[in-house]
N, C-alpha and C positions, 0 to 999 in steps of 0.2 A: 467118473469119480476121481479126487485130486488127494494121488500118492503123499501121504508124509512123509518129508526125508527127514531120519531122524537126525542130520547130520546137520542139517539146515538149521540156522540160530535161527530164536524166534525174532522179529525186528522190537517188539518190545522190551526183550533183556539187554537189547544189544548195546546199552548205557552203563550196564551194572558188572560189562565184560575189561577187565584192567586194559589197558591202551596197550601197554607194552607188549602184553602176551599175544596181544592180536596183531602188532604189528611188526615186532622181532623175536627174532629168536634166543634161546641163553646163550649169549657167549660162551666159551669152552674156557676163555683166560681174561679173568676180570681185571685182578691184581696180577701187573708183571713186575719180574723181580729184574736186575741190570747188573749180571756179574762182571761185564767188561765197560768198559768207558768207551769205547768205540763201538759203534753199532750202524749195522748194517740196513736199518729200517725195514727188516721184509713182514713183521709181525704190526699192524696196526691197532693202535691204542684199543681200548675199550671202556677203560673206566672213567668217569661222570668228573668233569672241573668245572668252577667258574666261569661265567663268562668271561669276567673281568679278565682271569687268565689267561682263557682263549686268545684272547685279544693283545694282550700285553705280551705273553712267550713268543707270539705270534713276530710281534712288531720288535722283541730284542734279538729276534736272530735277522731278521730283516734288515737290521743295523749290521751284523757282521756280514752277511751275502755281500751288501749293498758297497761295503769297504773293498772287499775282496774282488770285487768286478772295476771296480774303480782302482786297485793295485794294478790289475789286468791290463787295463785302459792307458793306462800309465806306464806301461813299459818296465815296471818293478820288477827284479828278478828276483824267484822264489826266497832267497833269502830276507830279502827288504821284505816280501810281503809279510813273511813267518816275523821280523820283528817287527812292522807297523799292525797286522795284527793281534799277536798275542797278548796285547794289553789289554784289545778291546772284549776277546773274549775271556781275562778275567771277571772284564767289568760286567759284560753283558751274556754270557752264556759259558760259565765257569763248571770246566768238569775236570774235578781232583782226582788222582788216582789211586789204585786200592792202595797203595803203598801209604798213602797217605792219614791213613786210619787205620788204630789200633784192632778194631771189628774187622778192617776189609770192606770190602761190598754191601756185608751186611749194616754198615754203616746209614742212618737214616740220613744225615745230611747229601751223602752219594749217592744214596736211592732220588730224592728228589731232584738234584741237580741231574738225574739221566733222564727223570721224568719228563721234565720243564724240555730237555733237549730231543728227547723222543715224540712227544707231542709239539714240540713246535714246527718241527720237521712235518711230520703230515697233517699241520694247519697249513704253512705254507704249500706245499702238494696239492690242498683244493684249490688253495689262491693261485695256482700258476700252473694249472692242468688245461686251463680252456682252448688257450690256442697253441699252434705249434712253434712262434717263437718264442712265446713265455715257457714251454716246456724244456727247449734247449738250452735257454737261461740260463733255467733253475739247474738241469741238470749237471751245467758246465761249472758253475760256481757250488755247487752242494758237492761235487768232485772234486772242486779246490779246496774246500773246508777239509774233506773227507782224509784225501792227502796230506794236509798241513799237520794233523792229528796223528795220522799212521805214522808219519817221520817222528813227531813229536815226543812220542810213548815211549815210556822205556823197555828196553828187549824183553823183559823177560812178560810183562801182563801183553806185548802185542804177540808175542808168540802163542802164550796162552788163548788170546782173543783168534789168530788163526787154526791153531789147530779146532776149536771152535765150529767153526765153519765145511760146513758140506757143499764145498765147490769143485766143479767138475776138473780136478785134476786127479795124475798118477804118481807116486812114487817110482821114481827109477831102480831100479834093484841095483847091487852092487855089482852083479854078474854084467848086467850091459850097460853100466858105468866103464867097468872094466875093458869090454869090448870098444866105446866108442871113446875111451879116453883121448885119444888122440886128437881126435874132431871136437870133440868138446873144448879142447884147448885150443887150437887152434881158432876156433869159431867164435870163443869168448873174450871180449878183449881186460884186459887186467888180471886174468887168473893167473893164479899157479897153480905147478900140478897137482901139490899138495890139495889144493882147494876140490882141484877135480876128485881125490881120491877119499877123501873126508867130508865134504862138504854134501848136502843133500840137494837133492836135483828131484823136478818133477815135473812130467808129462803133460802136455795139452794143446789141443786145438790152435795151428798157426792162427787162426782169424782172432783168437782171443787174445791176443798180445801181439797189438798191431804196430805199435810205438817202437817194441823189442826188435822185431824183424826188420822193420823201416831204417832203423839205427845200425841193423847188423850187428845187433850185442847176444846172440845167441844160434845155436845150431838148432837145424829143421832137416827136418827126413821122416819122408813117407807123409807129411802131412802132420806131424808134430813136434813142438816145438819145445826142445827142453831148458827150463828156466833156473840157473840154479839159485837157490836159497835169497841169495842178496838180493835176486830182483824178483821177490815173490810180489814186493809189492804192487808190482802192473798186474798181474795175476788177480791181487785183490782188488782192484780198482777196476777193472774190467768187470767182474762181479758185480760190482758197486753201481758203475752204469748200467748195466744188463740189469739189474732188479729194477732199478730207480724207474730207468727207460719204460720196459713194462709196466710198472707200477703208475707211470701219470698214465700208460694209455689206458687203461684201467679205470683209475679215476675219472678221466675225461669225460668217458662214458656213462658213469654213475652222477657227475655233475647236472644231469638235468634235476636231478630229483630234491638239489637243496634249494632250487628256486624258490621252494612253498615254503621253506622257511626264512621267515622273514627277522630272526633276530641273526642269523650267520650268515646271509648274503647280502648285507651292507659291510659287513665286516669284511667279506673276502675280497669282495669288491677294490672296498680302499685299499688290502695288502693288494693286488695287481697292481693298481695304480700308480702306488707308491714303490714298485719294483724300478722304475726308471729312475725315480729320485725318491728317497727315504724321506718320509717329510720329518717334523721336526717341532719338538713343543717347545717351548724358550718359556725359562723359569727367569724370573730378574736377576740369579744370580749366575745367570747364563750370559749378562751382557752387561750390567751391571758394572762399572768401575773402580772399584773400594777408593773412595776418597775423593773423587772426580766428582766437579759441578759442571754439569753445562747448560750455558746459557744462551738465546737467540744469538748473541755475538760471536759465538763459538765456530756456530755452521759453516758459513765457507771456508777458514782453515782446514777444519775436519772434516771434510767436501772429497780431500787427499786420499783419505783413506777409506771412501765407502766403495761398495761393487759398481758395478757396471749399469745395474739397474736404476740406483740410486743417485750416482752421478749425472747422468741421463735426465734426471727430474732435476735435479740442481739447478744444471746448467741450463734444460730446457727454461725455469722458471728464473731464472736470473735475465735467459734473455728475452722474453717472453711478458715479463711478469703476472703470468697467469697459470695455472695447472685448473685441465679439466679435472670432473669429480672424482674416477679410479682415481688419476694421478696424484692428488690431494689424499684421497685416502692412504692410499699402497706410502705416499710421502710420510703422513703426519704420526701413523704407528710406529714406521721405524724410526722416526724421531722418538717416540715414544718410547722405544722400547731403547734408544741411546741413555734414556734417563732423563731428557728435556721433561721439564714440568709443564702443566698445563698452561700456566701462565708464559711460563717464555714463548711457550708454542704460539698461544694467539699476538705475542709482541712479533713472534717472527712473519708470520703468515701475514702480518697487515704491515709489516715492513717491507715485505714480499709484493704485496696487491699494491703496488704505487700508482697506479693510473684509476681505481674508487675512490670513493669518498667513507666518513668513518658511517656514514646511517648504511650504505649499500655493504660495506662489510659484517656490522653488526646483524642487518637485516639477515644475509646470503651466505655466510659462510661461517660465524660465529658458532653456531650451534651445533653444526657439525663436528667441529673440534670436541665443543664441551660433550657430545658425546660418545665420540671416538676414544675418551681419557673416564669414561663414566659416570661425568660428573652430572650428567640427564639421561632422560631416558625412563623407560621401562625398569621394576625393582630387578631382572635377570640382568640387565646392562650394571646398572648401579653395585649389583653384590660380586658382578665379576671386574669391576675397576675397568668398563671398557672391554675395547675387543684387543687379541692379539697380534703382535709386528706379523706379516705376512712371511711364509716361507716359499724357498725358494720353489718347491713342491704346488703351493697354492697360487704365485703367480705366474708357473708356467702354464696351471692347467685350466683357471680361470677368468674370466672375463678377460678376453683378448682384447686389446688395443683394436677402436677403429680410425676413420680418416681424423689426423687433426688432436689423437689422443698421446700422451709421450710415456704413459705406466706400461707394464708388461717386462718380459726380460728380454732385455736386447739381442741376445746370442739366440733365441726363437722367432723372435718378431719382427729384426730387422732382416732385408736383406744382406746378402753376404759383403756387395759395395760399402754398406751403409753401416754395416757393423766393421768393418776393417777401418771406416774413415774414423766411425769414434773412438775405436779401439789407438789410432795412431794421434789424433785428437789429448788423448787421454796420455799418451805417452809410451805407447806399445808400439815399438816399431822393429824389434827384431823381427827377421822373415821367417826365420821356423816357428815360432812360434804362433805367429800370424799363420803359417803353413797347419799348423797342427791345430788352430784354433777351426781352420775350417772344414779340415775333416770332422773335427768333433759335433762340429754342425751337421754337418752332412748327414751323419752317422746317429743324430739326435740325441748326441751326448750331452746336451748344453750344460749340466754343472760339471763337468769333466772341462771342459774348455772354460769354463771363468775359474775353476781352481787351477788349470793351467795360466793364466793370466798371473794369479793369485803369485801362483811357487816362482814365474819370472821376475813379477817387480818387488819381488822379496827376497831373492834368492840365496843375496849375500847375513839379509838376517837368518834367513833359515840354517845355511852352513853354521853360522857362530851360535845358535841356543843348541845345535847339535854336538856341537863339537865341545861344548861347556858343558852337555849335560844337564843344564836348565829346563829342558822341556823336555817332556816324554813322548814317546810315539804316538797316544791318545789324543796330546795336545797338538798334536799337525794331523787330526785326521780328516778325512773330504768334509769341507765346507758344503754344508745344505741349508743356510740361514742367510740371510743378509749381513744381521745385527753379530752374526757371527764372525762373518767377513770382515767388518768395521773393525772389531774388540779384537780379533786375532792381528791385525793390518797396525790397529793404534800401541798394543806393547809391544809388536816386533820391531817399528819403527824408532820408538820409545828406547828399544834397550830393556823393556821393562819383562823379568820372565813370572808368567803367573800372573798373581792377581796381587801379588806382593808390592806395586810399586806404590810408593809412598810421595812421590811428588806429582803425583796425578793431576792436584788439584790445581799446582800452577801450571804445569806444562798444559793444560785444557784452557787456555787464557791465552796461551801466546801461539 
């Protein structure tokens, strides 16, 4: 005879049972509240967003990581980084502090901006949990941010923000300050005594202030290491990694289980992806030249000022007069996206093709233009004006160049010979540079090495819009566009700062 468990769902209710309750449990913290502007990430979000927003908070902090690793690369010292950043995270993941508002914390506009910044942090953490060098990555540059912030703060909310904090240190008592004052000075470089006798000191594990000992900026006995006050911040930062650390391997682990879902694993996907190079949406008024015409005549003067990829198809098609299909493609957007109209386009293209006739052009190549620009096509082509200039992000990772083909980005897909000839070709012939362009190869940093390129045959424009105060840190930040490369290349050359320049339209003539 066949026990009933009363415990057993029937299989026929099991439709009319809510999904959630069967398959999680109540969270204990649905709504969190953000009394400090620096946060430690150890509590994971809970409550329900957007997708939209998923996706988006996701890809604006992915924009400052992505700068910050590229300050890195760059040889930027902390201070350059703190001013070529801090604009960008006004622009893209801006967090005011309580001072700032008349409520405090309890301010709504501060609540959402720690929101937006709390949950983007552990979108990114699925995105770059899977392997072990996306984990070091992330860890190294979410430490960079973390730092930039803690110095940033003012004393009085980060002090608040640490006392805060349950990390494993001690308070030194005043008794055995007193006793080891000596050694304390002695062992600290820059103090005074005064500092030793007023100032707070506290206890901890040599291994967690590994930087402090290495440098010999603090006394150790017995196996601990006393930090005083001013350099608590290794203290917190050692914290910082120590949670983080655990926290992807954590995730890593639990990553098998968002395979099944099929609307956030195309999403995380592309953030991995885009961790080597941030890709990049180009609005027209991202390349756009207020006041500028260009026309098929235009091209090979302004030939000067495209990247490396683009010049590449230039010249391959000047001498050649042919471009396979990519190269024609990856070619005819970023004209596109210069502001060439449809029409100049096809005058250029069949000024281009000198060795056909006009039926073999109209036949074989025509069409592809008119729908590369939207003008045919499917009504999805038609309502989006055509497709988008490629980014640097999409032509490193897509369709590689085979035998005989000249699209792709030269710092990937040539060899290192072959890119040093174009590069010197092109006019690049300092040797460190050349020297540094191919470590960055090496190293698979390739838009690090064409914004190196970038900042040498510019380098006297760059000193003078800096030194003018014409352009802002924003406006020199890593280039991840082509069409960006051109428009930044065409006013620094120009003289021109902004988008302010007013004689655009003849200097694009001559």
């Amino acid at each position: 005879m066949i026990r009933n468990d009363s415990a057993r769902i029937d299989p026929k209710r099991r439709a009319t049972i809510d999904y959630k309750k069967k398959q999680f449990a109540t969270p204990s913290y649905q709504q969190q509240n953000y009394p400090h502007r620096l946060n430690l990430y150890h509590v994971p979000p809970t409550t329900e967003i957007r997708l939209e927003d998923f996706e988006q908070w996701a890809i604006d902090r992915l924009r400052i990581l992505a700068e910050i690793e590229a300050c890195s690369f760059r040889n930027k010292t902390p201070a350059e980084t703190t001013e070529h950043v801090k604009p960008l995270l006004d622009k893209w993941l801006r967090l005011d502090a309580n001072s700032s508002s008349p409520q405090g914390c309890a301010d709504t506009r501060l609540q959402d901006q720690r929101r937006k910044d709390h949950y983007s942090h552990f979108i990114l953490r699925l995105a770059f949990s899977s392997t072990e060098d996306l984990r070091r990555r992330f860890t190294r540059v979410e430490g960079s941010l973390f730092r930039l912030r803690f110095q940033t703060e003012n004393a009085r909310e980060r002090q608040d923000f640490v006392s805060s904090l349950s990390l494993d240190w001690e308070a030194v008592s005043d008794r055995e300050k007193r006793t080891l004052a000596q050694d304390l000075l002695n062992a600290t470089p820059n103090l005074k005594k005064s500092d030793v006798e007023d100032g707070g000191w506290f206890k901890v594990d040599f291994e967690t202030v590994p930087e402090l000992v290495e440098t010999r900026r603090i006394f150790v006995k017995g196996g601990k290491a006393y930090v005083p006050s001013k350099e608590q911040m290794s203290i917190v930062m050692a914290g910082f990694h120590a949670r983080l650390e655990q926290g992807l391997e954590l995730t890593a682990r639990a990553l098998p289980r968002l395979d099944e879902d099929d609307r956030l694993s195309p999403i995380l996907n592309h953030l991995s992806n885009n961790f080597a190079i941030p890709d990049s949406s180009l609005a027209d008024s991202d390349t756009a030249l207020s006041g500028a015409t260009i026309h098929a005549s235009s091209i090979d003067p302004l030939s000067a000022h495209f990247p490396l990829c683009m010049r590449n198809l230039h010249m391959t098609l000047r001498k050649n007069n042919h471009l396979k299909h990519f190269g024609r493609l990856q070619y005819t957007l970023f004209l596109k996206g210069l502001g060439l109209t449809m029409e100049d386009c096809l005058i250029f293209w069949r000024q281009s093709f000198k060795l056909i006739t006009d039926e073999t052009f109209n036949k074989e190549y025509r069409y592809n233009i008119r729908h590369n620009y939207g003008d045919v096509g499917g009504d999805a082509v038609r309502r989006g004006r055509g497709y988008s200039p490629f980014s640097c992000q999409k032509i490193l990772t897509e369709h590689p160049p085979g035998s005989g083909e000249s699209h792709g980005c030269p710092y990937r897909h040539f060899s290192v010979d072959n890119l040093t000839s174009l590069l010197q070709v092109t006019g690049v012939s300092d040797r460190d540079v050349l020297r540094g362009v191919k470590e960055d190869v090496e190293k698979k940093r390739f838009h690090i090495a064409c914004n190196r390129v970038f900042e040498w045959t510019h380098k006297n424009e760059i000193r003078q819009v800096k030194d003018d105060g014409t352009w802002k840190a924003a406006d020199l930040d890593t280039i991840v566009h082509p069409n960006t490369y051109f428009k930044r290349s065409y006013l620094l050359k120009r003289g021109l700062a902004g988008d302010s320049g007013q004689s655009q339209a003849d200097n694009m003539e001559t």
